[in-house]
N, C-alpha and C positions, 0 to 999 in steps of 0.2 A: 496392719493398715486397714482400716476401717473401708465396706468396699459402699460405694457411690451407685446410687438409682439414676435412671434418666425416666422422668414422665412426660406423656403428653398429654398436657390438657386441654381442654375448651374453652379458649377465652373469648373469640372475637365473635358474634352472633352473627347470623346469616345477613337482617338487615343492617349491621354497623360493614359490614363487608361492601354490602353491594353497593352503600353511599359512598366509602372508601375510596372506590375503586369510579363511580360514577363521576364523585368530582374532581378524582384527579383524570380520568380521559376528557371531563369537559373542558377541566382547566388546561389542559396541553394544549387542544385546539385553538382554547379561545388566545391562548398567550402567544401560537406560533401564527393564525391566521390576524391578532391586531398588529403584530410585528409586521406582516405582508399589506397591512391595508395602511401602517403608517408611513412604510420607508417605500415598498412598491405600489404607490396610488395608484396607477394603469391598470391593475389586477382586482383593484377594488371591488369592482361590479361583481367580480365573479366569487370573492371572497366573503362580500357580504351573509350571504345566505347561510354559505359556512359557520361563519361568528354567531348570528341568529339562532342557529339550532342548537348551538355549543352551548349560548347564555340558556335557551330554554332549557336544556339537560341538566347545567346547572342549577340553574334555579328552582328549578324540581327538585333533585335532591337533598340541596341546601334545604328547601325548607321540611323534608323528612328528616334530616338527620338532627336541626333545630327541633322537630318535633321529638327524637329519639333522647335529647337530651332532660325534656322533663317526662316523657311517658313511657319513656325504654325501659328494657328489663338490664340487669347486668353490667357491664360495662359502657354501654351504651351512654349514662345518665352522667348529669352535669356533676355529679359526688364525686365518677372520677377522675376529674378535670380539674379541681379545686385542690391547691395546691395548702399542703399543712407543713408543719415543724419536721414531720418525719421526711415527707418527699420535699422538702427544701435542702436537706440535708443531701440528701439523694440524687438531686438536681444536681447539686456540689461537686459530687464524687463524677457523674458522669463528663461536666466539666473540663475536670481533673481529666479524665481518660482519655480525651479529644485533644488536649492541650500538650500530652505527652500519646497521641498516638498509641494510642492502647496501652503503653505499657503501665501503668494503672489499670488496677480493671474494673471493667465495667460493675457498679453497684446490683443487685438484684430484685427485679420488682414483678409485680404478677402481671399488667394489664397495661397502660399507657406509660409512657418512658416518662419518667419526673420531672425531666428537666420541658421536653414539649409539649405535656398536658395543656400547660397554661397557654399557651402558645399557640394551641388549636384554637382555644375559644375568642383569642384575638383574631384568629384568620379568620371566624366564621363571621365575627363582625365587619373586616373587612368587606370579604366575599356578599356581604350584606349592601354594604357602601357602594361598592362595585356594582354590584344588579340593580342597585337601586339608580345609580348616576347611568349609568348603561341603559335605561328604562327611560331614565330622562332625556338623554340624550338621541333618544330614538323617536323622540315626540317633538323635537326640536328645540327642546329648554335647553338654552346651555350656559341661564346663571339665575342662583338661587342669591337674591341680594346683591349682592357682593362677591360672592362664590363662584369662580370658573367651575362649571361640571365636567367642562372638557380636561381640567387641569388635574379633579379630584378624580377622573375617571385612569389619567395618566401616572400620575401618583400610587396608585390600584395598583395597576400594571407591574409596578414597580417591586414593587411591597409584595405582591403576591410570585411575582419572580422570581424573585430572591428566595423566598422562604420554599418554592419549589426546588430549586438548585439545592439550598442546604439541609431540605429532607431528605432529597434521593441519594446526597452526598452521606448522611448521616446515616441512613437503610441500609446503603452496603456496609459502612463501617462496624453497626450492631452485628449485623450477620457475620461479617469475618472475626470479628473478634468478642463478639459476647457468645452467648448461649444458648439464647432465645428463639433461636430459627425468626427472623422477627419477618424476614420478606414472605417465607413462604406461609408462615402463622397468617398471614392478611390475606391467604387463598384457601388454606384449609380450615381456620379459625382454631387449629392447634399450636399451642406454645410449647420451648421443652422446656423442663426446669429439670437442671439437676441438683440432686439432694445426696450430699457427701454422706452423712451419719443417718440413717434410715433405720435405726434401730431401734428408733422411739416413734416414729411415724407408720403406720397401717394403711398401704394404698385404697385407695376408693377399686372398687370390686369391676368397675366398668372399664379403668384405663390398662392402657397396655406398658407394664414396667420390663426395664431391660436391666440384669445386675452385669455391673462390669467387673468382671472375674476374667482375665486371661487365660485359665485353666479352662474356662468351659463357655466358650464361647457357642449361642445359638439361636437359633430366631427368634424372635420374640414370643411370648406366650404370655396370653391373659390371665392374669389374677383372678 
């Protein structure tokens, strides 16, 4: 029996981290505090200021991490976002492992999950929509033409809800049942991959490999 590596590597860069993490606390605020300002008006006054500082944070962000997509290093850039033959295929299988609850498993990939890649770069266009009708809306436009802003701004809402719920829903599922460490990879910027036949592969002299031998189990040591 051929014995299996587990590496850790360096995927996620410090600055794709702290946008990560930037627009999803903005976007929590802004989704729970326009909920309180739409269904609890009374509360309004005091929740405005709240929503305010949320969109600022966001939108700051948003437009580093749109910057990170054409002048990032790494995984950062819009190449890996752009979905081909091979991550469609890929998208497929993951699918597949959703629709049967893992028991399929999950496909293997190094840096963004195949099937969300594409998926972001819609959200960021949204979140675009959103700051921008949000921006409108705060100047007292509330129709461009023909266009409720108030409507495209609730619509947002919507859209960006939803895909909040089936990210976090999909976060734990990678983590329980893939490989990937993927929650805590998006705090230490370490992925695991495991590599079943490692006997044509030469670890990188930096990372830290573990052989899984039963017989001699023991802490890790650098290569």
């Amino acid at each position: 029996m051929p014995q299996a590596e587990i590496r850790r590597l360096p995927v996620w860069g410090k600055a794709l981290r702290l946008c990560h993490w930037g627009l999803a606390l903005s976007v929590l605020v802004l989704l729970f505090s326009g909920w309180l300002i739409r269904w609890v008006p009374e509360r309004a006054d005091r929740i405005d200021d709240i929503h305010f500082l949320a969109a600022a944070l966001l939108l700051s962000v948003l437009l580093v991490r749109l910057g990170l997509l054409f002048i990032g290093k790494g995984t950062a850039t819009l190449n890996n976002l752009l979905p081909n033959r091979h991550t469609l295929n890929q998208a497929w299988a993951v699918v597949r492992s959703y629709l049967t609850l893992g028991k399929i498993r999950l496909p293997k990939w190094y840096a963004h999950n195949p099937l969300w890649a594409p998926v972001y770069l819609i959200l960021f266009l949204v979140l675009v929509i959103q700051a921008t009708s949000g921006l409108l809306l705060l100047n007292q436009i509330t129709l461009l033409g023909d266009l409720s802003i108030r409507q495209i701004h609730a619509n947002g809402y919507y859209l960006i809800a939803g895909f909040t719920l089936l990210h976090v829903l999909a976060s734990f599922f990678h983590d329980a049942k893939g490989e990937g460490s993927d929650i805590s990879a998006m705090i230490s910027g370490q992925r695991i991959f495991i590599i079943e036949d490692s006997s044509a592969n030469n670890p990188p002299t930096d990372n830290v490999v573990v052989r899984l031998d039963p017989s001699s189990f023991r802490k890790p040591e650098k290569s």
